[in-house]
N, C-alpha and C positions, 0 to 999 in steps of 0.2 A: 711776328709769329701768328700764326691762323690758327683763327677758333674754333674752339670744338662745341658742334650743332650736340651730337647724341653717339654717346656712347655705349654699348653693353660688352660689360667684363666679366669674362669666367661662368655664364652665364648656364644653371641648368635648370631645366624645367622641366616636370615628371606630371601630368595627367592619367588619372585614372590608373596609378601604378605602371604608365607607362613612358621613357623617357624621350621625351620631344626633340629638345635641344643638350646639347653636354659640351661643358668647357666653350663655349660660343665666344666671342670676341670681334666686336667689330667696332668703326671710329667712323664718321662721316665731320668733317672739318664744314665750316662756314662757305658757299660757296658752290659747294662741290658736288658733281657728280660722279656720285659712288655707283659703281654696275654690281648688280649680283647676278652672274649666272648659276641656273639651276642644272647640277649636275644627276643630281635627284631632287622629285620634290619633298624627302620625307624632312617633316618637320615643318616646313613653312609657317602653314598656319597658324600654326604658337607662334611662331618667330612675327606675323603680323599680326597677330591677337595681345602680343607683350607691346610695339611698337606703341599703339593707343593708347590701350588701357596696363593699369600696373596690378597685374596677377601677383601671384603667390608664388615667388620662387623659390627651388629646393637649395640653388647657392648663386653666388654673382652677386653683380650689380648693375643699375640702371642708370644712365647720365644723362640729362637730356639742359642742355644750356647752361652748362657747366654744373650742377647741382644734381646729388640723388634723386631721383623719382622714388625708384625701385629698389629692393635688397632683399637677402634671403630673411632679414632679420627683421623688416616689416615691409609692412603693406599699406595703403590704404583706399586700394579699388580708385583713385583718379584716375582723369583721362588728362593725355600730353597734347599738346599742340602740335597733331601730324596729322595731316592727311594722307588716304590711301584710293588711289585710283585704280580701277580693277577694269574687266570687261564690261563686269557688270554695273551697270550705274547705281549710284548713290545718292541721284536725283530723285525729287517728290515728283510723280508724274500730277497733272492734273493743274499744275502752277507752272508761273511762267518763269523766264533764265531771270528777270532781277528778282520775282519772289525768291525763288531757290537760293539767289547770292545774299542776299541783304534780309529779306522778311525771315525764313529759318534759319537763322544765325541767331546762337544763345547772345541771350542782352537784346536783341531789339526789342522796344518798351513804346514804338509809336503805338495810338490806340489805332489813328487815323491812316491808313496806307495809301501815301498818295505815288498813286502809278506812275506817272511824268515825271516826279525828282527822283523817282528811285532809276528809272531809265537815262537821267540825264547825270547821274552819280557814274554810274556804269560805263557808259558809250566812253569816256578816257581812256581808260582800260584795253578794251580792241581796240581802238585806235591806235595805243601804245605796240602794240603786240602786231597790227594789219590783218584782226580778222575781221569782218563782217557779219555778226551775229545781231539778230533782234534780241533788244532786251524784253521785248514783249514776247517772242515765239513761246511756244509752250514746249516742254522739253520733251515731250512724247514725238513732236515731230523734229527733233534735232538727230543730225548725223551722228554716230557713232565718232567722228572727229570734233564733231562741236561741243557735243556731251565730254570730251575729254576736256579740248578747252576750257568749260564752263567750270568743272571740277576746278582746274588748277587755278582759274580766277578768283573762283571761291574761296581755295584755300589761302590764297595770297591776300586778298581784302580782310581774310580773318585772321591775318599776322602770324600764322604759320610758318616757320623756320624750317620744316621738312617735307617734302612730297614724297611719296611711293607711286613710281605708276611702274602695276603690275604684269606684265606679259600686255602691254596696250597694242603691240602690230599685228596681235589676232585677228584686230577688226577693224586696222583703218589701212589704206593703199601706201602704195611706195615711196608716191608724191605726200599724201599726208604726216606718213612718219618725217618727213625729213622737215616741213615745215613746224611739226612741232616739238621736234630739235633744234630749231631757231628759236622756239618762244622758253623753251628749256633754257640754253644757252643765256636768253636775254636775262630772264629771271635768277640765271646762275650769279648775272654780274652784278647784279643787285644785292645778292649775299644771302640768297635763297637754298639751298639744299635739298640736292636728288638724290634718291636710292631708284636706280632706273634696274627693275628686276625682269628678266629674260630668259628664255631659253636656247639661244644660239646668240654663241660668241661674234660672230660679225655682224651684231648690231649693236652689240655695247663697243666692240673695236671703233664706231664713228660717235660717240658720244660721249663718251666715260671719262674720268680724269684714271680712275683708278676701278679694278674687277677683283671682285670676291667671290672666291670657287664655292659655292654651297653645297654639300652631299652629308647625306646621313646627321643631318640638325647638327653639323658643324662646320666652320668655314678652313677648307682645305688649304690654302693660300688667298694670299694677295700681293697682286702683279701689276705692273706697271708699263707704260710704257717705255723703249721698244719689245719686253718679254713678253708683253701680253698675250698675243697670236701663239704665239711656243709655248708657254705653257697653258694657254686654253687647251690647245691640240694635244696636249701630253695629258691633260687628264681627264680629258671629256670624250674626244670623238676616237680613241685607238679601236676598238674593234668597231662600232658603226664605218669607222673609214674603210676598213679592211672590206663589210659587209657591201659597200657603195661601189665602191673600186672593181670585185667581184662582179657586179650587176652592171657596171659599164663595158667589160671585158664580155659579158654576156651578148650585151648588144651590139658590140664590133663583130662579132663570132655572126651574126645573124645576115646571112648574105642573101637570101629571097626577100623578093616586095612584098609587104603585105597587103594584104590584102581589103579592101574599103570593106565594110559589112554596114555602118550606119551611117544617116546623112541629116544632117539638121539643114532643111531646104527653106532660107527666109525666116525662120521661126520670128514673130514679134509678138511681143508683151507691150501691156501699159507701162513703158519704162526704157526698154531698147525692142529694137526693129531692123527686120533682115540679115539674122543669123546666119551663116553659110557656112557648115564644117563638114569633116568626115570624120569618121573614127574606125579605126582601121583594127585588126585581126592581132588582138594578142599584143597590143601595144599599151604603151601609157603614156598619156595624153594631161595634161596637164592647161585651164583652162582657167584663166586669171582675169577675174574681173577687175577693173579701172574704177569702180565707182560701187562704194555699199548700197543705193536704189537697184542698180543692173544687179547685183550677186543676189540681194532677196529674191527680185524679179526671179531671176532665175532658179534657184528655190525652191519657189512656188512653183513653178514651171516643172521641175524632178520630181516631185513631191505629191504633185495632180491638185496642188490646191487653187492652180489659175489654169486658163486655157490660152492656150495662142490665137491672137487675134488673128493671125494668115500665115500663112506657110506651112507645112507640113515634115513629119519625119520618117525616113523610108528603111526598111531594114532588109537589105539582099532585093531592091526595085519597086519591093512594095510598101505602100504607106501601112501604117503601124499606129497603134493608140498607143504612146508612150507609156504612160502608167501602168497598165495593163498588158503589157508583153511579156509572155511568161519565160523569154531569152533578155529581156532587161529587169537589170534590177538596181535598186537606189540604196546606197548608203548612208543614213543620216550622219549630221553633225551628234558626236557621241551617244551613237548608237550602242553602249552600255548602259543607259538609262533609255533613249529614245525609242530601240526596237527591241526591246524584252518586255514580255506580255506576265507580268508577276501571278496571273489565276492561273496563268498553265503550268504544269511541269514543267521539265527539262525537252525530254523527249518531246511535245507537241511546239515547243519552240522551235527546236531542230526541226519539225516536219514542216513548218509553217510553208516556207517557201519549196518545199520541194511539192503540197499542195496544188501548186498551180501545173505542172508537167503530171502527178499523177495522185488526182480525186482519190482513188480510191485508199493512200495512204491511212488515214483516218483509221479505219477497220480493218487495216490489211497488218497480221500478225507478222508474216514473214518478211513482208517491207521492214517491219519495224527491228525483228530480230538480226532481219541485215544489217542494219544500218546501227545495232548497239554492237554487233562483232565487228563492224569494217572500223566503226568511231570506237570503240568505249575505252580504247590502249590510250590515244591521242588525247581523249577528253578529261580522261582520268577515271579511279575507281570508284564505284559510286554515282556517278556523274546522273545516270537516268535515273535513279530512286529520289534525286533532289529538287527542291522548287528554285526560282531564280535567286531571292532571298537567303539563299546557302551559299551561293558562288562568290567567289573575290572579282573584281574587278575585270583581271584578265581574263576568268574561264567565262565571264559575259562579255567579254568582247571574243573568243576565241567561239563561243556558241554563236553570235549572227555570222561572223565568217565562215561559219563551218554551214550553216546553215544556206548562206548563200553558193556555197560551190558545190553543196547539193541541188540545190534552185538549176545550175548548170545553164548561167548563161550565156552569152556571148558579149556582152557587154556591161560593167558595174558605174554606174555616176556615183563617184566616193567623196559627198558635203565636207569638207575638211576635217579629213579623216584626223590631224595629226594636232587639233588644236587642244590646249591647253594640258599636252602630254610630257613630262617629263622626260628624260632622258632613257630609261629602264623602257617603260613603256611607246617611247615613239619607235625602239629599234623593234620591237616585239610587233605595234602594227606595221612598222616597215616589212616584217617575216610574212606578216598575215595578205598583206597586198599582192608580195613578192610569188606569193603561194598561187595566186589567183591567177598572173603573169606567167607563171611555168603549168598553169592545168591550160594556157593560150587562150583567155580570157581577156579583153581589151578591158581597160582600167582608167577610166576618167575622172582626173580629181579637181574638185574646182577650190579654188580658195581666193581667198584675198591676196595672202600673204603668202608667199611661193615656199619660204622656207624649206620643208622637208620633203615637199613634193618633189623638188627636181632634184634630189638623189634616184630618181626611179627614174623620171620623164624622160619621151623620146622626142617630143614636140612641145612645145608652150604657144597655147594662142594667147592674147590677150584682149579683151573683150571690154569694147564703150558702149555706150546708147546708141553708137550706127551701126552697131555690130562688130567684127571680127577689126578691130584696129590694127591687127600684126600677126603674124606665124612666125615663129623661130623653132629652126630645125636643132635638133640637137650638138649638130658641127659648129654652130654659132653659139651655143652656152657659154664658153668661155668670155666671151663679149659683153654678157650680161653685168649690172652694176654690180659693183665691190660690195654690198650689203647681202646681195644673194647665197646662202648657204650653200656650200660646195661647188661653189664657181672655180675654187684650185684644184679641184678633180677633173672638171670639164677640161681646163687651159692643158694639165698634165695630157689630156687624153687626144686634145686637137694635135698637141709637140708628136705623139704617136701615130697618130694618124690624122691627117689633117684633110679639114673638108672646103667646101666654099666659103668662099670671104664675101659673108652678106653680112658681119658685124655693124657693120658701119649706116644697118638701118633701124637699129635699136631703137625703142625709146630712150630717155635718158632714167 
């Protein structure tokens, strides 16, 4: 019979008079890799805020190694023996990966820290596992994949019976996830316990023993394999499919060439060298970096916070100052905190970027009263009398979009527009990108992780340190790995119409 790691039963939690989680239920066995996909993310956080520590619950129970932790009937504020991996590290920056494993771990009592045993305790550990990490490095300069690693060693030397790693393929490559589904795995068979939580179901379909639908702070089902795939589909992706499906029928429909309008000639960075793209008129382009050094590089590069060492970028023949082209314009990563200026209104936010086409906005009454009659149905009632500070979530992200297709450029670089977005909210900026694709705005998204970008994309480059490692046209989608989000769109759309057979020069 297999043991039970951690259980929550009946589980409801109320903050602030407001209810978090209700009737919850979930079981993770010894072993096991439990999947959660996020349907919505509402709730979460409590649901990994109880994980640790033992709040106040309004009813339930808490189980963690066969024993109560937790109950509505008491409390008493301990913390469980889980670790939770996030994007965000939970590393000491400033110390190095065996200080962070061994020296800040509650209980160590040496007075004396000798650096060499603590290195020579560790080095088993990677070796067990085949990664090659310094136990001297300092964690500030580790990969976003080592910082992962490091966590789960952590938590494993610290007897730890349960991991959490959170939405981790935000920020490590394709080849990374899969290797650390190998050390996943290894650690499974040791009798270790995963809650591997996600936002798209074909990535817990290559990992999972078993998937729990999460929406609205309750677990919807739990699916197994072979149901898993059918009913992730049944109750996650039915109208975004519909919306995807839609937008690929779009693009069969489109029978003129487009048009080249920008050119990345050579571009090189301290990092990668001899960039060589186009980006074409009204398309979406999709722009995948191989390695997290190349994706910051580049970045910095959209961003104007590095220059290129050679080569230049030309818009319609002529070279162009990136940053400062007032027909380009950049999307940051969650630009719902990143590009809202909280001293301005509403209004001087929206004007921000259209600023650069015409100065005289600022002081211009009828610019302005244009632009509340053309927006203020779309924006909502109210919308200009408020500061950024008043808006939900969406109406700031619904302001820098709006904001930028007044900007009225020809070309948007979109930082991963789609990362650590729930379900509700990725179709909603799927709507917002979509928007910018039908005013024939080209739309370049670059990411790590392809996930939601190629429900749009017409082309994926993929991109190393020598520059452009591969183009794949959209006729070849279907060919792309089984972890890829809507690759059974792509396969359905090649059976309709079928294009060249250049699958066969994928990456793996």
């Amino acid at each position: 019979m297999r043991r039970e790691i951690f259980r929550m039963e009946r589980v409801t939690c109320i903050e602030q008079g407001i209810t978090q989680l209700e009737d919850f239920n979930l079981q993770i066995y010894e072993g096991e890799i439990m999947g959660l996909l996020l349907i919505n993310a509402y709730g979460i956080q409590a649901f990994l805020r109880l994980l640790c520590a033992n709040l106040p619950l309004y009813d339930g129970y808490v189980y963690y190694g066969g024993a109560v932790v937790n109950s509505w009937r008491s409390f008493g504020r301990t913390y469980n023996r889980i670790s939770i991996v996030q994007t965000r590290s939970s590393l000491a920056e400033g110390l190095t990966v065996s200080d962070n494993v061994f020296v800040m771990r509650h209980g160590f009592r040496q007075r004396i820290i000798r650096p060499a045993l603590l290195k020579k305790q560790l080095e088993p550990f990677f070796q067990e596992i085949g990664v090659d990490i310094s136990a001297d490095m300092y964690v500030e300069k580790l990969t976003a994949f080592e910082r992962i690693v490091v966590e789960i060693l952590r938590a494993v030397i610290l007897g730890h019976r349960l991991i959490v790693l959170c939405e981790i393929s935000a920020i490590v490559s394709m080849a990374e996830r899969e290797k650390l589904h190998e050390i996943i795995r290894h650690y499974g068979d040791k009798g270790i316990s995963f809650l591997y939580i996600s936002l798209h179901y074909e990535e817990l379909l290559q990992i999972c023993d078993r998937v729990s639908l999460f929406a609205h702070g309750r677990i919807q089902k739990v699916t197994r394999h072979p149901e898993m795939e059918e009913d992730a589909l049944r109750f996650y992706t039915g109208e975004y499919n519909r919306m995807v499906r839609g937008r690929l029928e779009q693009i069969r429909q489109v029978s003129r060439e487009r048009k080249p309008i920008l050119f990345f000639d050579g571009i090189s960075c301290d990092g990668f060298g001899n960039l060589n793209f186009e980006v074409r008129e009204g398309e979406c382009l999709v722009v995948q970096s191989l390695s997290e050094r190349v994706f910051h590089k580049l970045v910095s590069f959209l961003e104007g916070e590095e220059k290129a060492e050679s080569g230049l970028v030309r818009m319609e023949g002529r070279p162009v100052r990136f940053q400062k082209h007032k027909r380009i314009a950049v999307l940051r990563e969650e630009p719902a905190k990143t590009m809202i200026f909280p001293e301005l209104n509403n209004m001087d936010n929206l004007c921000f970027g259209l600023s650069r086409r015409m100065p005289r906005v600022w002081n211009g009454r009828r610019i302005r009263d244009s632009i509340r009659q053309e927006y203020g149905k779309e924006l909502g009632e109210g919308f200009f009398s408020l500061y950024p500070d008043q808006l939900s979530e969406r109406q700031k992200c619904r302001l820098v979009y709006t904001r930028i297709l007044l900007q009225r450029p020809k070309a948007v670089f979109c930082i991963q527009p789609f990362k650590g977005a729930d379900l509700p909210h990725r179709m909603f900026i799927w709507q917002m990108l979509k928007m910018l694709l039908d005013k024939n705005i080209a739309v370049v998204i670059l990411a790590v992780n392809l996930a939601d970008s190629m429900s749009l994309a017409e082309r994926l480059l993929r991109v190393n340190a020598s520059g452009v490692a591969e183009e794949i046209d959209r006729n070849a989608f279907g060919s792309l790995p089984a972890t890829v989000p809507w690759k059974y769109l792509y396969q359905e759309s090649e059976t309709k119409n079928p294009g060249p057979e250049n699958g066969s020069q994928l990456l793996p």
